[in-house]
ChimeraX commands (.cxc) that place a marker at each C-alpha (Angstrom):
marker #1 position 0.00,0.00,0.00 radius 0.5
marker #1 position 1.34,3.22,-0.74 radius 0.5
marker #1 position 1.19,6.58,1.70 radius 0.5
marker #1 position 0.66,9.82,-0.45 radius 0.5
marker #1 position 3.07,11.90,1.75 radius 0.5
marker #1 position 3.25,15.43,1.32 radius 0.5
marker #1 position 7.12,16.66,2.12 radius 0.5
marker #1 position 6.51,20.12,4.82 radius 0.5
marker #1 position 9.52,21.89,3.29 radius 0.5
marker #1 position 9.05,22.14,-0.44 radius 0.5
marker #1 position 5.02,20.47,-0.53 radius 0.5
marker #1 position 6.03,17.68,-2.65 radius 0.5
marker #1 position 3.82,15.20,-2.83 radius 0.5
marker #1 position 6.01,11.92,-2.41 radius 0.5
marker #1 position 4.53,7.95,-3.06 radius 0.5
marker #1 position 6.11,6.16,0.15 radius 0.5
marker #1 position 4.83,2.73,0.37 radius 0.5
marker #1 position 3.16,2.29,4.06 radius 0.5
marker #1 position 6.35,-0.04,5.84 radius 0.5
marker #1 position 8.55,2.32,3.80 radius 0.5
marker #1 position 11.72,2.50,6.22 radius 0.5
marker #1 position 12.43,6.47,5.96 radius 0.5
marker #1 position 15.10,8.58,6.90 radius 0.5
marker #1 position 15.50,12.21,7.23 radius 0.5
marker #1 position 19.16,14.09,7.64 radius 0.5
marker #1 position 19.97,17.60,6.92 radius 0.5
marker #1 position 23.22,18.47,5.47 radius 0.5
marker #1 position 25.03,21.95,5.70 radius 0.5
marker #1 position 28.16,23.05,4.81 radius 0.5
marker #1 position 29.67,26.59,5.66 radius 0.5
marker #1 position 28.40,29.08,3.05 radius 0.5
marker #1 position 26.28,26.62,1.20 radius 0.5
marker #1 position 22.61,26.15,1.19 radius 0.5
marker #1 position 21.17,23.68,4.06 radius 0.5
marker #1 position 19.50,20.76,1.96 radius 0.5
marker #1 position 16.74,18.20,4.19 radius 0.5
marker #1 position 17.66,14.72,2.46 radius 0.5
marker #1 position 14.56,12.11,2.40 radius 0.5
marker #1 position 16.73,8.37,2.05 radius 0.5
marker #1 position 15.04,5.12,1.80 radius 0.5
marker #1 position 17.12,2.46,1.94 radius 0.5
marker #1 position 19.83,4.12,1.97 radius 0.5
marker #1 position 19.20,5.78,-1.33 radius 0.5
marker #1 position 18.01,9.23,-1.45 radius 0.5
marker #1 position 14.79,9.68,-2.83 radius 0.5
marker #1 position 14.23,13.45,-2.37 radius 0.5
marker #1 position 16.37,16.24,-1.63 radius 0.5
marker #1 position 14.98,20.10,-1.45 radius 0.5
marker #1 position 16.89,23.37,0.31 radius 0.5
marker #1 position 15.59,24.53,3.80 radius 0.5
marker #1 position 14.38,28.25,4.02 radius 0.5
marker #1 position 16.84,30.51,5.91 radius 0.5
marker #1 position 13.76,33.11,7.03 radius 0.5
marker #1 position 11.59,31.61,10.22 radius 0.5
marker #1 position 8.86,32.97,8.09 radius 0.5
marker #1 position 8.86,30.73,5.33 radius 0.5
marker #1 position 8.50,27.84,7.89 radius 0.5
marker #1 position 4.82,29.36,8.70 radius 0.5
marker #1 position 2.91,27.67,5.96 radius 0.5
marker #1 position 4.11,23.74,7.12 radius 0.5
marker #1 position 3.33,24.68,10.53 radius 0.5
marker #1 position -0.19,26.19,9.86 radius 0.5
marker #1 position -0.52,22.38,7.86 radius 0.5
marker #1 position 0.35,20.89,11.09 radius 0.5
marker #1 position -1.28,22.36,13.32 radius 0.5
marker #1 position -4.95,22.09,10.55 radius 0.5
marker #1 position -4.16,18.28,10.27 radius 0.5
marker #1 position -4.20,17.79,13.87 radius 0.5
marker #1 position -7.34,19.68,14.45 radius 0.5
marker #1 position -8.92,17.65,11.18 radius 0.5
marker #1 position -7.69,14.58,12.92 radius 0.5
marker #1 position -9.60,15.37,16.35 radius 0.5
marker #1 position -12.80,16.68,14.07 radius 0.5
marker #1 position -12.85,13.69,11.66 radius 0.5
marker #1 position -11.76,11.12,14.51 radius 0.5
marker #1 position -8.96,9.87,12.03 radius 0.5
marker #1 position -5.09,9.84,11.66 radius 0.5
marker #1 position -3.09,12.12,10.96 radius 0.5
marker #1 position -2.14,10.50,7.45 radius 0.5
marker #1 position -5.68,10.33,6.57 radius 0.5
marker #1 position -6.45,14.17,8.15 radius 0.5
marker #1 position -3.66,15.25,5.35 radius 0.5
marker #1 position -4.91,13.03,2.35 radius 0.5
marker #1 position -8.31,14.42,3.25 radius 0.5
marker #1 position -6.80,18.50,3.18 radius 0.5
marker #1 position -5.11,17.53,-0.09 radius 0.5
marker #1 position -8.11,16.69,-1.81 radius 0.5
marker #1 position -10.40,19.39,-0.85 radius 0.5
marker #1 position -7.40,21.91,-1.55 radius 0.5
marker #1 position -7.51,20.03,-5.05 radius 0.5
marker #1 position -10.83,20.07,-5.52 radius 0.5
marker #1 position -11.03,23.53,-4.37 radius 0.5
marker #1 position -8.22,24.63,-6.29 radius 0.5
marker #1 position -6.49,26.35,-3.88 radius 0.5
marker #1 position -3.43,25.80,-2.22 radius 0.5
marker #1 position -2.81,23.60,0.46 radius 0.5
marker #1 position -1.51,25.45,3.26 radius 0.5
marker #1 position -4.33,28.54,2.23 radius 0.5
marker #1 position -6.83,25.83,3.10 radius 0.5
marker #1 position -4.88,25.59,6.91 radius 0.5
marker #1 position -5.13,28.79,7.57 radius 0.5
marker #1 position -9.32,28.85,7.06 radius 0.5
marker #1 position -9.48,25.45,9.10 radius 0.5
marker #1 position -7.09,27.45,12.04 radius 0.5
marker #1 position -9.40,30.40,11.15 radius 0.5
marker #1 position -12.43,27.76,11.91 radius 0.5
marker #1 position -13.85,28.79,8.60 radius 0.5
marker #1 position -13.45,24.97,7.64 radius 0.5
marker #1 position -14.83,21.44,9.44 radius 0.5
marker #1 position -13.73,17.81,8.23 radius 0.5
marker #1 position -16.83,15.38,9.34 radius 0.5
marker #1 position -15.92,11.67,10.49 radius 0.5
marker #1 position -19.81,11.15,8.75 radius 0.5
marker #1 position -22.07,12.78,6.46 radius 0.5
marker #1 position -24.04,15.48,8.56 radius 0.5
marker #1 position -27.86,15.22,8.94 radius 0.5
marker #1 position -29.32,18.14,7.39 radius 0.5
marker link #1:1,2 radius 0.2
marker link #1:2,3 radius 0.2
marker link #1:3,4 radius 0.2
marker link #1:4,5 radius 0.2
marker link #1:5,6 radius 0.2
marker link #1:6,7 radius 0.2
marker link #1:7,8 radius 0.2
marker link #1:8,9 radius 0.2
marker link #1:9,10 radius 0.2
marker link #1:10,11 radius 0.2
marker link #1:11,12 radius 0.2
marker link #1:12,13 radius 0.2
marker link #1:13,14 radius 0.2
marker link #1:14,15 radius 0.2
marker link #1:15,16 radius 0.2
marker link #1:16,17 radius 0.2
marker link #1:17,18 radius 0.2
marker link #1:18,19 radius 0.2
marker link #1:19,20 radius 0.2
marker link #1:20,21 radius 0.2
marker link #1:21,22 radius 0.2
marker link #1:22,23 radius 0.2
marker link #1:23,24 radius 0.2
marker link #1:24,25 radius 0.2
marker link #1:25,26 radius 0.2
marker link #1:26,27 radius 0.2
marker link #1:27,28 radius 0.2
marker link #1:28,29 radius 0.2
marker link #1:29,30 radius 0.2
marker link #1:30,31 radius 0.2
marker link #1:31,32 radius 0.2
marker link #1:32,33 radius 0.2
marker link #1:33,34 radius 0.2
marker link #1:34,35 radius 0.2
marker link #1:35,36 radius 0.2
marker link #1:36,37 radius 0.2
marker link #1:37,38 radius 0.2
marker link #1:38,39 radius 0.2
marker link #1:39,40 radius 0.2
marker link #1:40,41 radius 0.2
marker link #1:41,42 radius 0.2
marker link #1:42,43 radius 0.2
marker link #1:43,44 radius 0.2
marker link #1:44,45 radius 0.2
marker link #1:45,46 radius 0.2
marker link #1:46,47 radius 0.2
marker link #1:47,48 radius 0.2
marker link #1:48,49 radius 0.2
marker link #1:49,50 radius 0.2
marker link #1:50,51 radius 0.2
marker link #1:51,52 radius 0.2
marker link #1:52,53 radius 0.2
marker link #1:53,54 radius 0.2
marker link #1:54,55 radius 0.2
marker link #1:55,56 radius 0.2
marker link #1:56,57 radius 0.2
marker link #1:57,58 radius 0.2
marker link #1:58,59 radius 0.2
marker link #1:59,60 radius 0.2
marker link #1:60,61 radius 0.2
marker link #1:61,62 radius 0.2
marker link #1:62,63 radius 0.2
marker link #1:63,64 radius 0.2
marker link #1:64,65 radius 0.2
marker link #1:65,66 radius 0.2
marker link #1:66,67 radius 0.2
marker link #1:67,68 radius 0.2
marker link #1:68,69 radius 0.2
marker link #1:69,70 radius 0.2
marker link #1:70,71 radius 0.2
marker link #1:71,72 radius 0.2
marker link #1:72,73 radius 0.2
marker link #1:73,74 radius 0.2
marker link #1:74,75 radius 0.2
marker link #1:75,76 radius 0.2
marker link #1:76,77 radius 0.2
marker link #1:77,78 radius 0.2
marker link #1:78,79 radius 0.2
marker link #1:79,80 radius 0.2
marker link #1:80,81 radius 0.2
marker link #1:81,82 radius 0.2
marker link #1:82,83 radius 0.2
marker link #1:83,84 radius 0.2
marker link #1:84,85 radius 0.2
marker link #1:85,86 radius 0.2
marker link #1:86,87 radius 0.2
marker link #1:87,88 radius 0.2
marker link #1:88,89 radius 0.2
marker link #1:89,90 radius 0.2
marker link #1:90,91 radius 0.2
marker link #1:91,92 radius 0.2
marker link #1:92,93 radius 0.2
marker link #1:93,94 radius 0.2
marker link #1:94,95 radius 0.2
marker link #1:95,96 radius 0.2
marker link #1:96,97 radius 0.2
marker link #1:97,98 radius 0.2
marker link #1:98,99 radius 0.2
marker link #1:99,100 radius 0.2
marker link #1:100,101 radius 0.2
marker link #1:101,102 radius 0.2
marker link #1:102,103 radius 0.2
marker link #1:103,104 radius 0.2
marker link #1:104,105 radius 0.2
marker link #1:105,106 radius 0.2
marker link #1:106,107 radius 0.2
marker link #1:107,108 radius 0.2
marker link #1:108,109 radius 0.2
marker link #1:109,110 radius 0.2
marker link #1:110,111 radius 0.2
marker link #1:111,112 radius 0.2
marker link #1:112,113 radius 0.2
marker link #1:113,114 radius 0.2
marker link #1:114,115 radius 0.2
marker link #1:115,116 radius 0.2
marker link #1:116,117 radius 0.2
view
């Protein structure tokens, strides 16, 4: 089975099967750009540079922080909280972490069930 994984740096979306054994590493080198390397295996299978500002970090925490309130609202996982963000983003047509910010904002619910209207 594979896990859609979305990648919090760069917002890849990355195929990792399920029992996929994963490892992350950052490498830096004095006066070169800071790269977070994705290896599986022992063979790296993506590679993309770190932001230097705190403030490009905001949008993968605001993701974060929406999938674990989607995960409480939908009684799911976390896994399953992002897959479900990534397809209403998609079907919305909107970015991903734009769709955080209205689910933080509480403009946005995730139902474990179909409401009763």
């Amino acid at each position: 089975m594979a896990l859609n994984a979305i990648w919090s740096i760069c917002g890849e979306v990355l195929d990792i099967p399920a029992d996929a054994r994963t490892r992350t590493t950052i490498k830096a080198a004095s006066g070169q750009p800071t790269w977070r390397v994705l290896t599986r295996d022992n063979k790296e299978i993506h590679r993309c540079e770190m932001p230097t500002r705190p403030a490009d970090w905001y949008p993968a925490a605001r993701v974060a922080q929406a999938q674990g309130i989607v995960s409480v609202q939908a009684n799911c996982s976390t896994i399953a909280a992002l897959a479900m963000m990534q397809e209403r983003a998609r079907v919305q047509d909107r970015p991903l972490d734009e769709l955080a910010q209205t689910i933080l904002d509480g403009g946005e619910r995730f139902y474990s069930r179909p409401r009763d209207h």
